[in-house]
Each structure stands twice: as C-alpha cells, then as structure tokens.
N, C-alpha and C positions, 0 to 999 in steps of 0.2 A: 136410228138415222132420221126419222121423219123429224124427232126433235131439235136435232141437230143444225136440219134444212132451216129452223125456226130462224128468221132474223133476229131477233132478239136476243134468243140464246146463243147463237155465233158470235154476236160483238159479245157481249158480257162474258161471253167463255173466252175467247182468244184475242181481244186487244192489246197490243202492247207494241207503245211507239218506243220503244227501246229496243225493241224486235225491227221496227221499219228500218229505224235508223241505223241497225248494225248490216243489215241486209245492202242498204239502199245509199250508205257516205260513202261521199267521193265519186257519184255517179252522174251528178247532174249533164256531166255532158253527152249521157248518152242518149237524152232528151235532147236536153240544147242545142247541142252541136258547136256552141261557141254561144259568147257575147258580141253585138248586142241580140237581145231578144223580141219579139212582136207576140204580144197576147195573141195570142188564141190561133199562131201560125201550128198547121199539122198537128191538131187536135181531134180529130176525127177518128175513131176506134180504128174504124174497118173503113173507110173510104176506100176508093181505087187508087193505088200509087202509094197511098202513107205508111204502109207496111212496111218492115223494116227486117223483120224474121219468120215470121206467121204467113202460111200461104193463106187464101182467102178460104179454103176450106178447112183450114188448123184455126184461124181468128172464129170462124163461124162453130165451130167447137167448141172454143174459149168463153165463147159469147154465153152459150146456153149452158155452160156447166158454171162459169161466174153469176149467171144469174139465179141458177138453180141455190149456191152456197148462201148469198147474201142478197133474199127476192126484193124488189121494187114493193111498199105493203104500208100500210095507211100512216106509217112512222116517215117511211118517203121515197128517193128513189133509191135503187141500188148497186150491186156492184159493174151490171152490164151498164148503165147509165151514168156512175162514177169515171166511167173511160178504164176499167181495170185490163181492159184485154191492151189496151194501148199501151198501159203500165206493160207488162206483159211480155211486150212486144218490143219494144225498147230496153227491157232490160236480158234477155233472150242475146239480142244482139247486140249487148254489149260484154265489157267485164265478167259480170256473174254467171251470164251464159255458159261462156267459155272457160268458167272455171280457173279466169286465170291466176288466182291469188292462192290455189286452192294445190295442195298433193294428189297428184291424182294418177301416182304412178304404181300401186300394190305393194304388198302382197296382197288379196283379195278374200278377206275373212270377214263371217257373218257378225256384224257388229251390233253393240244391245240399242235398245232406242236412246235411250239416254246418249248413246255417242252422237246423234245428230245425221244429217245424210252421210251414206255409206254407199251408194251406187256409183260404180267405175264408170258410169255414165256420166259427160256433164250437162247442167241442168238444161241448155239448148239439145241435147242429142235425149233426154230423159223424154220431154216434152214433144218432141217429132216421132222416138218411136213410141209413146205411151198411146200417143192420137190417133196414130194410126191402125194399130192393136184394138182399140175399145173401139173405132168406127168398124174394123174390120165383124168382129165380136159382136156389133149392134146389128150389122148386115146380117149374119148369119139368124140372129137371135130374134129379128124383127122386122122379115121378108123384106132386106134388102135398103131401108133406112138407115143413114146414119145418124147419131149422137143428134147431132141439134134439131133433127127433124122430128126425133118423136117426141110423143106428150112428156108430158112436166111429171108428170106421174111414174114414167118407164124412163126419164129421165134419173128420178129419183132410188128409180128400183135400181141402176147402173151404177149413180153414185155410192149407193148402201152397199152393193157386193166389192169395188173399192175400197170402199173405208177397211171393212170388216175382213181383207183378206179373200173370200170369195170369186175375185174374177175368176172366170174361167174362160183359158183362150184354146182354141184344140191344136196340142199337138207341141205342147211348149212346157215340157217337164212332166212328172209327175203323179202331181198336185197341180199344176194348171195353173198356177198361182202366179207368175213370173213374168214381165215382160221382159224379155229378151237384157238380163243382166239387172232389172231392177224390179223389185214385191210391186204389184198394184194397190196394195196401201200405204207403202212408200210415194208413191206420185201422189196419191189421194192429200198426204201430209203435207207434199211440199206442194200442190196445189194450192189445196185450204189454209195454209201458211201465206204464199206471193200474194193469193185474192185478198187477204186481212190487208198485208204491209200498202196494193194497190190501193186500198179502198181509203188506206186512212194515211197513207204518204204524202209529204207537202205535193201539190199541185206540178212543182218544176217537172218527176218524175213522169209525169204524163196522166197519172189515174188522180183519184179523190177530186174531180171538176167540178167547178163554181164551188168545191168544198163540201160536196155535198156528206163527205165521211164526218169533218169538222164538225159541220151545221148540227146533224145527229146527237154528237154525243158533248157538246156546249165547249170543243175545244176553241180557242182564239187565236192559235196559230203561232206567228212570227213578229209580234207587236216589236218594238222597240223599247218599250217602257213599260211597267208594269206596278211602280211605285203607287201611283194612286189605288191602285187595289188590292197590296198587302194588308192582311192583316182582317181584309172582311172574308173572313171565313162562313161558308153556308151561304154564299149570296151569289147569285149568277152573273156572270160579268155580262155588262151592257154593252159591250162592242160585239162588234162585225168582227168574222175570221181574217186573218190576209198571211196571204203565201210570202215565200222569198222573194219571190216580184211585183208584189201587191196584190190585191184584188183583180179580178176578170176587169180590163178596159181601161185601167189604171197605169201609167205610167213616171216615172221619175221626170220633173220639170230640167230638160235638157240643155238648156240656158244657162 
C-alpha cells in the first residue's frame, strides 16, 4: 500500500482518459447546470452552501482520503487541491449517482472483478454508507476520531485494510469484511477509480482546477487545432492546457 499511496506510481499505474471520458460524457450539466457559464462560479470543494451531495462531514472524508491517494509532493499539488472532492460531489448528485443508466434490479450474485462494480448499491448510496462505516470503525479504532482527523500515517494504515479486503466493521458478517451490501475493497476501487477520473477530467466537471492534472502529465487539453504539431514526435508541445471553456479567466468575445 505505502507504494501505491506513492504519487507517482498512482498516475503511471492508473491513468486513463478513456476511463474519464466513459465515466464522465454527457454530464457536464451536472456541473453546469446550464449555459451560459462564469469561470470560477461554485468552484470551491467544501465551501458552506456549494455542496451539492456530500454533508460537510462526508466532503471532510473525501478530502483526507483524496489527498491521501494522490499527495500534494514536490511534482505539485494534488487531488484535495485539484477540487476532486467537488468532482465528487457533483457527480454523486447527479446521473452516475443514481445509477440511472445502470440495471440495478438483481438477481444478486457474486461477480468476478473483471465484471466491473457489482454492488446493489448505487454509487451515491455506496459512498454515504461506506463513510459512514470507516468513520464509525475509525471511532472505535482510534479513541473516538474520525477518518480526516487522524494522521496521514493511520490514515494510510485504513486505506491499506481497504484496499486489501481487511476492514473490519463489528458485527457485519462473518468475515467482517462487508459494508452493508458492498466489499470494502470494492469502495477502495471505485474510490481510487472517481479520485483518478477527478484529478485528470476536463475542468467543466468540477475537479482537475487551473489544470492542475494536465499541467503534470504535459496533456494540452481541448485545443482546436493541432496541425502545426503533427508529425514532431518526442517534442513537448509549447502551449498552455485549456478546458471546454478555455482557460481559468478567459472567456469567448461575446460581441
């Protein structure tokens, strides 16, 4: 796990904007909310008021276990500073939330990983009772703190019994293993999954701010044109990133 926590090894292990994109088309609006749009309106993770799914002690969970996947570390900042919980939080309450595109009527058999999520849960009802389980679990486990309050360290010892199957809740099967209809390494997945798609999703989504996923890994975004720089292969392209709506502060000459 400690490796895993690595920045470095997390984007090179699991980037993949073809993952964002099948996750995350067709959703703009649950950012949006409509055209037209204002830079940098309800951009704030966790502000008072801009929450949209997340109670302020489910975002303040989001927060420290996002930051824990993908740390802020001399490469730059990270996924709590990307806006991933906002991502998050917006897409919670929208569509993929609620699962609504999604079969979610049984029969209920244990399916291999390769099938993909399998919990009769949808991914909003996965995320309220998963949070509330591991805070529970972390009270018991560590006189009475939860999740974002302790170190980074027993942060990390939480996230590792996750990953690996390990939690243990009392009194919930077993094996202990189970939040209430879904594996705690099933959430671990589709966690460490949404934080990726947050961190490196165009901007409209709400997460990857000022670009900061882009800027990382030398992607350039949503250019319009790309002709002048076919063809040089091995040479880093000299522009600036820019989202669907341009750059932070930029807007289309309305005239």
């Amino acid at each position: 796990m400690p490796d895993t926590l690595q920045r470095r090894a997390v984007l090179l292990a699991g980037v993949s904007l073809l993952a964002v994109n099948a996750v995350t088309r067709s959703q703009a609006r649950t950012i949006a909310g409509g055209v037209p749009w204002t830079p940098g309106a309800g951009d704030a993770p966790t502000a008072e008021g801009s929450l949209k799914f997340f109670t302020p002690d489910e975002a303040a969970f989001i927060d420290a276990a996002v930051a824990r996947l993908i740390p802020a570390d001399d490469l730059g900042p990270g996924a709590k500073e990307a806006g991933v919980t906002t991502f998050l939080d917006r897409q919670l309450a929208g569509p993929y939330g609620h699962a609504e595109t999604w079969y979610m009527g049984g029969p209920w058999h244990d399916g291999t990983r390769s099938q993909g999520y399998q919990s009769r849960l949808t991914p909003a009802a996965l995320y309220r009772t998963a949070i509330k389980a591991i805070d529970d679990h972390c009270r018991q486990a560590f006189g009475g703190k939860t999740f974002s309050t302790l170190s980074p360290d027993q942060q990390d010892s939480v996230l590792t019994d996750l990953e690996k199957g390990k939690f243990k809740i009392e009194g919930i099967g077993p094996h202990a293993v189970e939040i209430e209809g879904a594996k705690a390494d099933s959430f671990f997945s589709v966690l460490l999954q949404n934080t990726l798609e947050g961190f490196f999703s165009d901007p409209i989504y709400g997460g990857n701010r000022d670009m900061i996923g882009w800027k990382l890994i030398g992607f350039p975004g949503a250019h319009y044109d790309y002709r002048p720089y076919v063809g040089q292969h091995g040479k880093k392209l000299p522009i600036e990133p820019v989202g669907l709506r341009g750059r932070p502060g930029w807007m289309p000459n309305q005239s």
